[in-house]
Wavefront OBJ file of the C-alpha trace (Angstrom):
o trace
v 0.000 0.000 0.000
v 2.863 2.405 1.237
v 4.633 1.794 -2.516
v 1.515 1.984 -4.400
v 1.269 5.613 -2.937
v 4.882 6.310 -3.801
v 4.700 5.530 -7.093
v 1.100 7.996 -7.545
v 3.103 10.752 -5.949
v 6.226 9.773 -8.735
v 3.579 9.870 -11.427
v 3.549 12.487 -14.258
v 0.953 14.899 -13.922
v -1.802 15.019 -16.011
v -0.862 17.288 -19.045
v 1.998 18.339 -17.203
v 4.246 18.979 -20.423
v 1.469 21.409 -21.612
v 1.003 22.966 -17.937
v 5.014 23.680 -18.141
v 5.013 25.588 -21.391
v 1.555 27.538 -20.357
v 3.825 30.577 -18.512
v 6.331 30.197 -21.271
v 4.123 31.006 -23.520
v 2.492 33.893 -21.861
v 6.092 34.972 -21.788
v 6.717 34.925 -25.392
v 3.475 36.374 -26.613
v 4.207 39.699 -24.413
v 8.022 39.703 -25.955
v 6.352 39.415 -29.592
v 3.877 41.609 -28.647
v 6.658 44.103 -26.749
v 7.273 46.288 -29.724
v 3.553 47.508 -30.656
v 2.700 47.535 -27.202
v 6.186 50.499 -26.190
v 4.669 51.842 -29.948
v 1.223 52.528 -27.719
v 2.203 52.871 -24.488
v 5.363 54.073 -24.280
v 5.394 53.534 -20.500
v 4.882 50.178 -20.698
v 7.633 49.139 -18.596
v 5.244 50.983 -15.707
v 2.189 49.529 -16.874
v 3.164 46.082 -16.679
v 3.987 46.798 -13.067
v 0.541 47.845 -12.819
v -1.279 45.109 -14.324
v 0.913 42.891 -12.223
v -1.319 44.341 -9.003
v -4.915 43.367 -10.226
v -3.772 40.025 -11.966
v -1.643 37.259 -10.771
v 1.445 39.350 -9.554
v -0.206 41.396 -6.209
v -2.517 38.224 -5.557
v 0.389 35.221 -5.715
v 1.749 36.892 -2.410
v -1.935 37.727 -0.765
v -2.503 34.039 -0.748
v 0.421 33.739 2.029
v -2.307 33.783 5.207
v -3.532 30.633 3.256
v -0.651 29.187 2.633
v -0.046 29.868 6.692
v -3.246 28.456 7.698
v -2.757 25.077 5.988
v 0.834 25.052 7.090
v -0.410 25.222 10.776
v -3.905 22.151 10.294
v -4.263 21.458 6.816
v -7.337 24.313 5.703
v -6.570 26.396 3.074
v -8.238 29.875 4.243
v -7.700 33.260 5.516
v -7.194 32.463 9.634
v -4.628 33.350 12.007
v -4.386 36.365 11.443
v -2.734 37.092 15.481
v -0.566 34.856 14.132
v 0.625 36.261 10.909
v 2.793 39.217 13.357
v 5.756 37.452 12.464
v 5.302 38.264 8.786
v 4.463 41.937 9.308
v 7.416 41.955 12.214
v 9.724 41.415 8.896
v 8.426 43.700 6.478
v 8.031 46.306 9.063
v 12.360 45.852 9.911
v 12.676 45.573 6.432
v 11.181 48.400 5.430
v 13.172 50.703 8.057
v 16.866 48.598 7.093
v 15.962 49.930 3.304
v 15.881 53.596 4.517
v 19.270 53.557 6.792
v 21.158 51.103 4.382
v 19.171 51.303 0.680
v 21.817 49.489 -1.435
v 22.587 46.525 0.951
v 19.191 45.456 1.675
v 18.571 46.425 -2.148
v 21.309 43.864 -3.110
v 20.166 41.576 -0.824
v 17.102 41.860 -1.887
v 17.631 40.907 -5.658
v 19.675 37.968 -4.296
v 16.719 36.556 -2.363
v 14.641 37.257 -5.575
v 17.026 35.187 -7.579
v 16.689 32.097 -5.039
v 13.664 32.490 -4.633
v 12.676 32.822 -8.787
v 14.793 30.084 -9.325
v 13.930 27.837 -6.872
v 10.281 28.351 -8.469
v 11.391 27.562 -11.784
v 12.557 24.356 -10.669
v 9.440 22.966 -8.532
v 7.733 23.871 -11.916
v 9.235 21.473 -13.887
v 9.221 18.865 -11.058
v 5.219 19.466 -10.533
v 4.720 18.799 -14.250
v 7.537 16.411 -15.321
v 8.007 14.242 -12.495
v 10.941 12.934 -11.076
v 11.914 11.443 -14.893
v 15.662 12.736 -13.618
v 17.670 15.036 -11.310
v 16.930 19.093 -11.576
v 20.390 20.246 -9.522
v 19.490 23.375 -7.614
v 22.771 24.976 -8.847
v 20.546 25.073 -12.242
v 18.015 26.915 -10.342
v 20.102 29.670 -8.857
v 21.388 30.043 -12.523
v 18.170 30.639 -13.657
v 17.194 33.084 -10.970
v 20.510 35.205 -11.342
v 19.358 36.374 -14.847
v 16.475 37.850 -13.187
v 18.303 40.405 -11.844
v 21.828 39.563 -12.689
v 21.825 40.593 -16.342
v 19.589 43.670 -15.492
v 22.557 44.500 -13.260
v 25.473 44.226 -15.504
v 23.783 45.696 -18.645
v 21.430 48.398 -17.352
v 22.891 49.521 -13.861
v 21.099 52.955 -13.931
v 17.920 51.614 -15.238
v 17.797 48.887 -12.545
v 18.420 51.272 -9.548
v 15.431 53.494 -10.708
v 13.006 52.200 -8.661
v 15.073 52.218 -5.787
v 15.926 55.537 -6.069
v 12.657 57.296 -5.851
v 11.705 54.731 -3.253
v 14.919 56.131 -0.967
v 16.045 58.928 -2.428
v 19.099 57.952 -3.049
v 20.707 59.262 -6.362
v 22.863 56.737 -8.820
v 25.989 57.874 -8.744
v 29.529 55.717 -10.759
v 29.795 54.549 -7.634
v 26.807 53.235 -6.877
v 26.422 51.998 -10.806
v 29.821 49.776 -10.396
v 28.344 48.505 -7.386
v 25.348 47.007 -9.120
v 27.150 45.705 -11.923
v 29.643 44.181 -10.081
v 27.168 41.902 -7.617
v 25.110 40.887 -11.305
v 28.578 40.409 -12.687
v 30.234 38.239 -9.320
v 26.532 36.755 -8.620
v 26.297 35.205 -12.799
v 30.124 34.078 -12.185
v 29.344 32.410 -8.711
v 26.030 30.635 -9.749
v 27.232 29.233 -13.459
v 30.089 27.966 -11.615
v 28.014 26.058 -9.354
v 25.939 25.066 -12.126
v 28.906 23.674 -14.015
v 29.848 21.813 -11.350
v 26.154 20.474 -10.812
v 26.047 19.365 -13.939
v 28.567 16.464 -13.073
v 26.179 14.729 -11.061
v 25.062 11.084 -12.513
v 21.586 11.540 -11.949
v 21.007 14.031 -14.454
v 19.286 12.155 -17.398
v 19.994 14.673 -20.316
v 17.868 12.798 -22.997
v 14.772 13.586 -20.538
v 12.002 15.545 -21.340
v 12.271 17.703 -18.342
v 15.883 18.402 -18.377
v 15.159 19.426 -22.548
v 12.198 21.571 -21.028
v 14.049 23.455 -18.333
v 17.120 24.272 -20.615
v 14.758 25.704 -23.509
v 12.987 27.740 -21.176
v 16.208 28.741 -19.352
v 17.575 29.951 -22.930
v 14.614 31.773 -23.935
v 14.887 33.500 -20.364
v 18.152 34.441 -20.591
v 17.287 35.755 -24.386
v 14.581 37.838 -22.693
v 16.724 39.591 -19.980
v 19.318 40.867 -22.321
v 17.138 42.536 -25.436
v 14.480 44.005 -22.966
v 14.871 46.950 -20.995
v 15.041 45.993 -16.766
v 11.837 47.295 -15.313
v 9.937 45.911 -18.622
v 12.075 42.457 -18.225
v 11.530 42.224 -14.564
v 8.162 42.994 -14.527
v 7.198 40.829 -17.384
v 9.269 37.972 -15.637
v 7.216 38.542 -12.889
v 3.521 38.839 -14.175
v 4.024 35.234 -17.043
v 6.372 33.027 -15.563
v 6.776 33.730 -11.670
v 3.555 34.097 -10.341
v 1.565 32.557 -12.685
v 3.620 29.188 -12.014
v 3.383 29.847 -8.015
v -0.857 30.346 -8.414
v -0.810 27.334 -10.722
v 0.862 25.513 -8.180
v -1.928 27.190 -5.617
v -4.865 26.062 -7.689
v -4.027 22.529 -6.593
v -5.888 23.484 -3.223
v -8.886 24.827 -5.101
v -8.807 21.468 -7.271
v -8.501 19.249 -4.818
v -11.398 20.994 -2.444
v -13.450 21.282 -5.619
v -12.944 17.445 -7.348
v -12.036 19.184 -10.439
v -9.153 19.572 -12.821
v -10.242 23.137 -14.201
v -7.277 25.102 -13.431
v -8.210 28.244 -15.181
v -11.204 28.320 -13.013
v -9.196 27.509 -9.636
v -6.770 30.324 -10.659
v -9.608 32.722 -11.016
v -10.633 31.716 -7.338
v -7.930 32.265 -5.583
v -7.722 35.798 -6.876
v -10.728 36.153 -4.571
v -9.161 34.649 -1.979
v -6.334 37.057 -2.183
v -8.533 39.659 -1.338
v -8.313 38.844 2.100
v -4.830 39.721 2.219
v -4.388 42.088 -1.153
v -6.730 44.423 0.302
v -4.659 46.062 2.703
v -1.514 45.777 0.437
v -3.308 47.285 -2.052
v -3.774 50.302 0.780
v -0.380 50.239 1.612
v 0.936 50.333 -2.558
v -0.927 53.652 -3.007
v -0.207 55.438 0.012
v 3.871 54.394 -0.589
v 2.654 55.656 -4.287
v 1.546 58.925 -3.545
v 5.311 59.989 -2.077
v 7.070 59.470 -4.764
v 7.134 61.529 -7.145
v 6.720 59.817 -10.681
v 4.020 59.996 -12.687
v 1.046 58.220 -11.436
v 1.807 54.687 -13.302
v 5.447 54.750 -12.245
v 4.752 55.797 -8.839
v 2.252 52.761 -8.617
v 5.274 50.348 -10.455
v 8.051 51.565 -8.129
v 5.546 51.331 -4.772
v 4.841 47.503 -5.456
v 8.341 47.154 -6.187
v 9.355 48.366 -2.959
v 6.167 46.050 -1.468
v 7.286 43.311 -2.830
v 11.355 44.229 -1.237
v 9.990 44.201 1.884
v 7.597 41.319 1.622
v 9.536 38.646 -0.366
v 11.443 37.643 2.860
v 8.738 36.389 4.993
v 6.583 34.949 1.598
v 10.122 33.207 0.785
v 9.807 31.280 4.375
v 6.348 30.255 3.958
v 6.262 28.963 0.036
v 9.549 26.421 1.502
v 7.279 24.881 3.781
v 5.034 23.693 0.858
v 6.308 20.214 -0.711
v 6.600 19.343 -4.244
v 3.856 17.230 -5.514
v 5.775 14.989 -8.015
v 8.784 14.013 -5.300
v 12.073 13.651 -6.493
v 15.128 11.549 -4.606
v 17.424 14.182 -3.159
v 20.622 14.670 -1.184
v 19.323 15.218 2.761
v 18.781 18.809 3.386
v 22.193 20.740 3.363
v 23.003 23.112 6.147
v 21.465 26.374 4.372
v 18.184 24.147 4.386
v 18.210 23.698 7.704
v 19.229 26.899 8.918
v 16.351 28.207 7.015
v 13.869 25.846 8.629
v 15.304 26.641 12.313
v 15.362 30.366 11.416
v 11.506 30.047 9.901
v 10.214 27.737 12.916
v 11.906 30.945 15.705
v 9.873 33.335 13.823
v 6.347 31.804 13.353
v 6.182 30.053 17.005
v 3.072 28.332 15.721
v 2.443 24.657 15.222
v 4.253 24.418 11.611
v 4.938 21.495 10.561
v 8.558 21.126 8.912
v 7.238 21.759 5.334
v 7.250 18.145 4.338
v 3.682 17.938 4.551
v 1.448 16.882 1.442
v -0.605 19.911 0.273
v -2.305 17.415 -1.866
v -4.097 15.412 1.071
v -8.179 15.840 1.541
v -7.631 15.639 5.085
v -5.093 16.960 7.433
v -1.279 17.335 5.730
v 0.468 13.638 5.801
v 4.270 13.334 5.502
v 5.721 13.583 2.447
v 9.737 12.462 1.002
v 10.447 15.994 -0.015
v 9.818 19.560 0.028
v 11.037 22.953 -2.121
v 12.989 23.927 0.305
v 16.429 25.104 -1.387
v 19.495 23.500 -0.827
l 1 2 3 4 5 6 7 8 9 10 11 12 13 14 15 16 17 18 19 20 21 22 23 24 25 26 27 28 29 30 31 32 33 34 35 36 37 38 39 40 41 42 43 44 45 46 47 48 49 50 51 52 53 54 55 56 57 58 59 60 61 62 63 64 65 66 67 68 69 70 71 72 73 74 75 76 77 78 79 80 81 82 83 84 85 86 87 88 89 90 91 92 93 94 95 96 97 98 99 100 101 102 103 104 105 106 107 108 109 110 111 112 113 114 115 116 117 118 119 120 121 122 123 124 125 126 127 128 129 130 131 132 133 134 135 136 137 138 139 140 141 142 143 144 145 146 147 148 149 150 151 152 153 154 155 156 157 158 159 160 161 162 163 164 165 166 167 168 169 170 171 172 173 174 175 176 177 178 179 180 181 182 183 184 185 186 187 188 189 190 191 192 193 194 195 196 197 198 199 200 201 202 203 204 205 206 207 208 209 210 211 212 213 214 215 216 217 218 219 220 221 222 223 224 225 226 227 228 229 230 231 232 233 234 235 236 237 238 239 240 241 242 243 244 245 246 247 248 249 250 251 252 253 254 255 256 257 258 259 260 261 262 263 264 265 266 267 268 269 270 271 272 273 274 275 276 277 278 279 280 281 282 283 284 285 286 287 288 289 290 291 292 293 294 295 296 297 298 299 300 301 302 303 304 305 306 307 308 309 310 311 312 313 314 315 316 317 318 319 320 321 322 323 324 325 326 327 328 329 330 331 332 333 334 335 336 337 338 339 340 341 342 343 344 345 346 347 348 349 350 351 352 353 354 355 356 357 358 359 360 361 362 363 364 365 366 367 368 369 370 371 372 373 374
């Protein structure tokens, strides 16, 4: 019985290969579309930004009292709130490090962003491949450093922008070698990690997943260095990263529901997000209204700096929810569990260790392996 449910959980997922390629193509359609739509808009790289609030991009993050709720008994839905503090706690110290140091927690920032993409990107192709062979993690901190990495080399100014009119603080050479030395040092670090990954015998390079994630990896890459930064980022953002993260959601909403619409379940959890959105949405126009752009910027650069002072705390709470298709791994490496300790201090609620299966009707049931990076 026990291996009859380790082989379901091992199983490809139901259309999986098309369920991979759905954000990919998103992705592609906006870069085809990317030249009539600067021709119309020529603030596009704002708008985006904007969009990114009412669809997908504001409401991935909202669903985080959810995702804290079934962490602590198994029900996806918006409780606990006197126990969410912890979460706030971080954004709130966040928020005031980012006004007495701007470019280190900036820098840190876009390093968390590329684990945290990456890491994403992976559990992707897991969720809709299977385990048909090895994704190293090295690959997945690759693929996160050109979120920001190539942004930083290419377009230094351009990528501090937002920054700047959320601190004040002006780009100066200085400041510009800065940035395009950590996109420069973080590239070097992660493809040499990635090289060495590579080297590891359980990599099956004739599989369709390992095909998948390379030709999505090179069509990323491709993206990041003919698209201006706040455009690239954004778009980034809006097709592949949170629309994988709320397909991976929509698994609650399928499984309460007994149906395999995911479209639909999507859709759902946008209302869902209210719950949470609502008061970020407050808190993305009031930051708006002190900055000093134009109204569409100022919106773009205030979600930005949301989502700075957010992604920390969301970061913790998406590791504590397990892959679906599991893959044999390497036990959890000492960044892993430094991660989990440092998670557990903060919550102080009855989380499990985020090996729980988000797939069970009843209460979460131990699972072989969760997204935690290594």
């Amino acid at each position: 019985m026990v291996e009859s449910i380790h082989k379901q959980t091992r199983a490809l997922r139901p259309h999986g290969s098309l369920i991979f390629f759905i954000p990919l193509a998103a992705l592609c359609l906006i870069w085809l579309a990317s030249k009539q739509i600067f021709s119309i808009v020529p603030s596009a790289s704002s708008w985006i930004w904007v969009f990114s609030l009412a669809f997908m991009g504001m409401a991935h993050g909202s669903l985080d009292l959810h995702v804290q709720e079934w962490s602590k008994n198994g029900e996806f839905k918006a409780k606990g709130w006197t126990k969410f503090f912890w979460y706030i706690g971080l954004m709130v110290l966040t928020f005031s490090l980012f006004y007495i140091f701007p470019l280190i927690v900036t820098l840190a920032f876009l390093t968390l962003t590329a684990i945290h993409f990456g890491e994403a990107d992976r559990v992707h192709a897991v969720e809709c491949f299977g385990s048909s062979s090895y994704i190293p993690k090295s690959w997945a901190w690759t693929r996160g450093s050109f979120v920001v990495a190539i942004p930083s080399v290419l377009h230094p100014m351009k990528t501090w922008e937002p920054f700047y009119h959320l601190s004040n603080y002006s780009y100066d050479l200085v400041l510009g070698n800065s940035i395009a030395i950590f996109g420069f040092s973080l590239l070097v670090v992660t493809i040499t990690l990635s090289v060495v990954g590579s080297f590891d015998r359980r990599i099956k390079w004739s599989s369709p997943i390992v095909a998948a994630y390379i030709f999505e990896s090179i069509i990323c890459l491709l993206w990041f260095v003919y698209l201006p930064p706040l455009f690239a980022i954004g778009g980034y953002f809006l097709a592949i990263h949170s629309t994988k993260h709320m397909i991976r959601l929509s698994q609650f909403k399928i499984q309460k529901n007994k149906n395999s619409d995911i479209l639909r379940s999507v859709l759902k959890l946008h209302v869902d997000a209210v719950w949470l959105g609502a008061p970020a949405y407050l808190v993305v126009i009031i930051w708006s209204y002190f900055l000093g752009a134009d109204w569409a910027s100022s919106l773009a650069f205030a979600s930005i700096g949301f989502y700075l002072i957010s992604t920390f705390p969301h970061h913790l709470l998406v590791a504590k929810i397990p892959i679906r298709n599991f893959i044999s791994e390497p036990n959890d490496s000492v960044l892993d569990k430094t991660i989990q300790k440092f998670s557990s201090s903060l919550m102080k609620f009855n989380i499990n260790s985020g090996h729980d299966d988000v797939y069970s009707s009843s209460a979460p049931e131990r699972a072989s392996s969760s997204s935690h990076i290594e």
